[in-house]
C-alpha positions as CSV (number, residue, x, y, z in Angstrom):
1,X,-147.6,-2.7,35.7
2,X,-151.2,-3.5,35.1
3,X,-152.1,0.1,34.1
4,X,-149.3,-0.1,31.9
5,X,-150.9,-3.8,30.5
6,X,-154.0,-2.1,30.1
7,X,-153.3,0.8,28.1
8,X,-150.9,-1.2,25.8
9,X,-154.1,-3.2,25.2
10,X,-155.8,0.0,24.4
11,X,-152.6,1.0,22.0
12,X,-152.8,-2.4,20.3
13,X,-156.4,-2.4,19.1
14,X,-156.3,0.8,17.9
15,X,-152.8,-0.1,15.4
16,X,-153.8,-3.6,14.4
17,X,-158.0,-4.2,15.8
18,X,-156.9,-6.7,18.3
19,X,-158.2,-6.7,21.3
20,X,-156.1,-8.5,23.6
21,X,-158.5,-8.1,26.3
22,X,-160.3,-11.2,25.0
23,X,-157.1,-13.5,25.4
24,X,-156.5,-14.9,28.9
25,X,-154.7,-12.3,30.6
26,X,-151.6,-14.0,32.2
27,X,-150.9,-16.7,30.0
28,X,-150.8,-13.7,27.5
29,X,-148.9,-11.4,29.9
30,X,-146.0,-13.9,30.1
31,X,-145.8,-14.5,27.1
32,X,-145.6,-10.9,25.4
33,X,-143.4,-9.6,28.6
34,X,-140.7,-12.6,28.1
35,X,-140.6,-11.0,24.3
36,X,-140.2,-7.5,25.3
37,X,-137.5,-8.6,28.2
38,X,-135.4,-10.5,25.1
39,X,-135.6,-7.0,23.2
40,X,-134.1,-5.2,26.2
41,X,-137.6,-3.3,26.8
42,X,-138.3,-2.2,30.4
43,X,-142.1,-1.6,30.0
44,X,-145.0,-2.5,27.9
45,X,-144.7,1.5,27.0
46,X,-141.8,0.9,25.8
47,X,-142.3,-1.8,24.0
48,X,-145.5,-0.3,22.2
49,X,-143.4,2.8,20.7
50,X,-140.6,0.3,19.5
51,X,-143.1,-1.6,17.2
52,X,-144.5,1.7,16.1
53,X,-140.8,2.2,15.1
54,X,-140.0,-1.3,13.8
55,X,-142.4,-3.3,11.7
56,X,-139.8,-6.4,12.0
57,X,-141.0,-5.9,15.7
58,X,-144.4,-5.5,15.2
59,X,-144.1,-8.8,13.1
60,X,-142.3,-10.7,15.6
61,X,-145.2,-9.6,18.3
62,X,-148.0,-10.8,16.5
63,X,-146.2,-13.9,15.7
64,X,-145.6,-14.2,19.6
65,X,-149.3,-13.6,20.8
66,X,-150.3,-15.8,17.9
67,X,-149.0,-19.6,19.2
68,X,-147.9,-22.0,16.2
69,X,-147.8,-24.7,17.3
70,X,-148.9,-27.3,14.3
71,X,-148.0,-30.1,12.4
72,X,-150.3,-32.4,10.0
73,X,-152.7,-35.0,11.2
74,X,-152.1,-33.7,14.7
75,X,-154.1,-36.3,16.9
76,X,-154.4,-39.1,14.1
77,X,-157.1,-40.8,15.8
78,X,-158.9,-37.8,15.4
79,X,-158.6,-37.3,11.7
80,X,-159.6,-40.9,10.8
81,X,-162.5,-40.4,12.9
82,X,-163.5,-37.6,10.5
83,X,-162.6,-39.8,6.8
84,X,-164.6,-42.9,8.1
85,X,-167.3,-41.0,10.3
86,X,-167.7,-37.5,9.0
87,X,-166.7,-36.8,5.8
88,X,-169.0,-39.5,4.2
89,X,-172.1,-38.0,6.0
90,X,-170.3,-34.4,4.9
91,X,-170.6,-35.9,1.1
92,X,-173.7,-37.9,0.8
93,X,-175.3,-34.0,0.8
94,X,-172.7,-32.1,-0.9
95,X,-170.4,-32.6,-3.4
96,X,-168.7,-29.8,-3.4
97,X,-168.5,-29.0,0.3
98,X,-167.2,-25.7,1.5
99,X,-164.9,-26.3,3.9
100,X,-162.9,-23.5,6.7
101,X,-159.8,-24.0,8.6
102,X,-160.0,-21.4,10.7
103,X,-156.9,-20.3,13.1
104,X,-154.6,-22.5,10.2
105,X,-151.3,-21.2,11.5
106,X,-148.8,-22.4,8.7
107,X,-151.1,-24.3,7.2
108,X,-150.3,-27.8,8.5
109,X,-154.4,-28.5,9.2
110,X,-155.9,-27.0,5.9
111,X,-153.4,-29.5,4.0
112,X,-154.0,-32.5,6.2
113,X,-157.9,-31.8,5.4
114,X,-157.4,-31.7,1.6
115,X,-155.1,-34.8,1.7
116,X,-157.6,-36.6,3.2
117,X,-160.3,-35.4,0.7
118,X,-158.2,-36.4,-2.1
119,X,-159.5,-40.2,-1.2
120,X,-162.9,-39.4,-1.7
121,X,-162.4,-36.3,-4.4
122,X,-160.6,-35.5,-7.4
123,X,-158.0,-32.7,-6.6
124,X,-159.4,-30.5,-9.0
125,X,-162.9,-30.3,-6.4
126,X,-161.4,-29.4,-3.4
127,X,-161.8,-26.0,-2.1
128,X,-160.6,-25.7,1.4
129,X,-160.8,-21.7,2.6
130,X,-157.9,-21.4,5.9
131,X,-157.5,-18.3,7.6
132,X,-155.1,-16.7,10.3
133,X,-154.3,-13.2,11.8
134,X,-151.3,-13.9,11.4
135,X,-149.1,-12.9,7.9
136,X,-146.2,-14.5,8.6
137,X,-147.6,-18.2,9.5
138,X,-149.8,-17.6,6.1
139,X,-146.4,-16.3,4.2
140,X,-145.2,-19.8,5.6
141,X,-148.6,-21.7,4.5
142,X,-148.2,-20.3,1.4
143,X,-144.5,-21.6,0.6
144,X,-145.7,-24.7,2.0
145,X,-142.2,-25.7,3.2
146,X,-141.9,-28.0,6.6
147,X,-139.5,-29.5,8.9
148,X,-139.2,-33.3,9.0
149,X,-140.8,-32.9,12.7
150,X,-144.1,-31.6,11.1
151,X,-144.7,-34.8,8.9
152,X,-144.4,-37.3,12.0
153,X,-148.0,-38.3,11.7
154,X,-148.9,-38.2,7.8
155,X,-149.1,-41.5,6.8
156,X,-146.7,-43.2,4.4
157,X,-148.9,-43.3,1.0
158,X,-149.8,-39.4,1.8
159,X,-146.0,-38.4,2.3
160,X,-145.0,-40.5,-1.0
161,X,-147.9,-39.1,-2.7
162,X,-147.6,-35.2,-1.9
163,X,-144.2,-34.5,-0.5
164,X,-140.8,-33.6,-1.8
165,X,-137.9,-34.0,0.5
166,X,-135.3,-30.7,0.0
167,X,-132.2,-31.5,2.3
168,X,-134.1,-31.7,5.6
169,X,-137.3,-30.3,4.4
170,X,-140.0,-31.3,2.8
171,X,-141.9,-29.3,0.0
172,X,-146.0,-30.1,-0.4
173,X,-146.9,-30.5,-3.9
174,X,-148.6,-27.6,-5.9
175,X,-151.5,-30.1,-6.6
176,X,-152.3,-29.8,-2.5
177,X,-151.6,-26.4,-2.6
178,X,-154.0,-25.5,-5.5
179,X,-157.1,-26.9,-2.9
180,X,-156.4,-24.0,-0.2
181,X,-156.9,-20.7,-0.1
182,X,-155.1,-18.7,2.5
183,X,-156.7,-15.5,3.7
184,X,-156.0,-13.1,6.8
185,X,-158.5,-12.7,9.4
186,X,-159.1,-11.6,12.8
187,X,-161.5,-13.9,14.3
188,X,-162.8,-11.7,17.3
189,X,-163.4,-8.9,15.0
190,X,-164.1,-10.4,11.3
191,X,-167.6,-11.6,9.9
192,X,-167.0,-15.4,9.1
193,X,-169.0,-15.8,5.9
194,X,-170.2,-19.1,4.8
195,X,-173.1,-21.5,5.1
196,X,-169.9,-23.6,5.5
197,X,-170.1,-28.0,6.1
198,X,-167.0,-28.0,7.7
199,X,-165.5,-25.9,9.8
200,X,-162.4,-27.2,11.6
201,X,-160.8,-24.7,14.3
202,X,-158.3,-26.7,16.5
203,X,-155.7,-25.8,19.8
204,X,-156.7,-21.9,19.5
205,X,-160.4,-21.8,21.4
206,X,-158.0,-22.4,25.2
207,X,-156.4,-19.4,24.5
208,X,-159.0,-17.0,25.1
209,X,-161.6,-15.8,28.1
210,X,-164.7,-17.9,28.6
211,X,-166.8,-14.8,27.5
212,X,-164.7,-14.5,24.1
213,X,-165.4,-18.2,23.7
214,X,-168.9,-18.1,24.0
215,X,-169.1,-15.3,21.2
216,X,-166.9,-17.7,19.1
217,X,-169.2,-20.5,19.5
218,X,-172.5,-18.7,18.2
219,X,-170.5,-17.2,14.8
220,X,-169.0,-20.7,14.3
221,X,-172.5,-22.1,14.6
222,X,-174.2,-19.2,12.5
223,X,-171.8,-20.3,9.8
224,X,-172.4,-23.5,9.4
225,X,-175.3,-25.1,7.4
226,X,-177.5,-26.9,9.0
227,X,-176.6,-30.5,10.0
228,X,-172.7,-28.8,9.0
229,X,-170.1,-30.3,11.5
230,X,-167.8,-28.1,14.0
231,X,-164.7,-29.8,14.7
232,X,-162.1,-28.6,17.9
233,X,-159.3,-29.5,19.5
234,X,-158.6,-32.4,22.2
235,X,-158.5,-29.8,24.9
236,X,-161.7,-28.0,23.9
237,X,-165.0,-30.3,24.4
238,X,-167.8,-27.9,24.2
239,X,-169.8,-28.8,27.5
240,X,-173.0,-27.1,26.6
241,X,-173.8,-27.5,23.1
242,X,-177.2,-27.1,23.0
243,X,-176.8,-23.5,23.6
244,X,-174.7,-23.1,20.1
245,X,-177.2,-25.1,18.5
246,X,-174.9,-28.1,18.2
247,X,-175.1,-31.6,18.8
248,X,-172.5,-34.0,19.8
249,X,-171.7,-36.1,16.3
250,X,-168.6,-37.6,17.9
251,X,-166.2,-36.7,20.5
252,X,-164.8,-33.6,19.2
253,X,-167.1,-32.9,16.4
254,X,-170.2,-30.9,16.9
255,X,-173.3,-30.9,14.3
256,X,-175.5,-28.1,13.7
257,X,-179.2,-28.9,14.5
């Protein structure tokens, strides 16, 4: 079983330059094996050669290892600490900041980010880049089409403002949509650009090995400017900044010394 693991690790990188080595191993294990069970695999083997068979497959395996979980203005508190704390410092030296949602899933936290700018911005300024390995979640970004579950948090003026209900969906407006960019992109494996302000990457850090973690932290912190602001999930306090070359701003958000 864990020769088999290994080599479909092996397999994977070379088809799609993931290397699943870098995730934690048994939270990943579980989760791709009770995939393969549903699709009547016996092995990872197996299942390897059916996705080199079935791109549907391949799809539905990258969607798997790829958790989206996500909804807008997840941990509120959180987000009005960044409009009244953050973003003002953010502005007061740019005012046109570059901005990155990295990991964005379906898009849920590059929207909430240029809703929130919209009180400080005209629409037409915002430029918020949001990537994600995964196609499908952008396809779904892209559309910008949610269940009623998603918009539990966004506040009442935001809804009115930039949502359409469509039977038990609702539609963001093109406005919202104009401010982000969706792009694919591996984080292990891709350069991240920038000098960036903002980088916001949120719930995706806990997935993966201390080691992969601590290569995360130095690109985040090459790309950001200097004094530029890091901000992670409620699950994923950085306990050594320093050695990033961050500073704690607030709990949660991280500045670039």
């Amino acid at each position: 079983m864990e020769r088999d693991y290994q080599e479909f690790i092996i397999n994977i990188k070379r088809k799609t330059g993931i290397d699943l080595s870098l995730y934690k191993e048994a939270q990943m294990k579980r989760r791709l094996t009770s995939l393969y069970e549903k699709k009547g695999f016996k092995t990872f083997e197996d299942f390897y050669s059916g996705m080199n068979r079935d791109r549907e497959l391949l799809n539905e395996f990258l969607d798997r290892m790829t958790i989206n979980v996500s909804e807008f203005y997840r941990n509120a508190k959180r987000w009005e600490v960044m409009e009244k704390n953050i973003l003002p410092g953010i502005l007061k030296q740019n005012k046109a900041p570059r901005i990155w949602s990295a990991a964005c899933s379906t898009g849920e936290e590059p929207y909430t980010i240029a809703m929130i700018l919209s009180k400080f911005l005209p629409l037409s300024q915002i430029k918020v880049t949001a990537t994600d390995i995964d196609e499908n979640a952008l396809a779904r970004a892209r559309m910008g089409i949610y269940p009623e579950r998603s918009l539990n948090e966004v506040p009442e003026p935001m809804k009115q403002r930039f949502f359409r209900r469509e039977g038990s969906f609702y539609k963001i407006s093109d406005d919202i949509k104009k401010t982000v960019m969706f792009k694919k992109q591996n984080l292990l494996a891709d350069n991240f650009g920038g000098p960036y302000d903002l980088i916001v990457c949120r719930n995706v850090l806990i997935y993966f090995t201390e080691e992969a973690k601590d290569g995360l932290y130095h690109k985040f912190s090459s790309a950001l400017k200097k004094d530029g602001i890091f901000f992670v999930g409620s699950t994923e306090q950085i306990f050594n900044p320093g050695r990033y070359h961050f500073e704690s701003a607030e709990t949660f958000f991280y500045r670039k010394l």
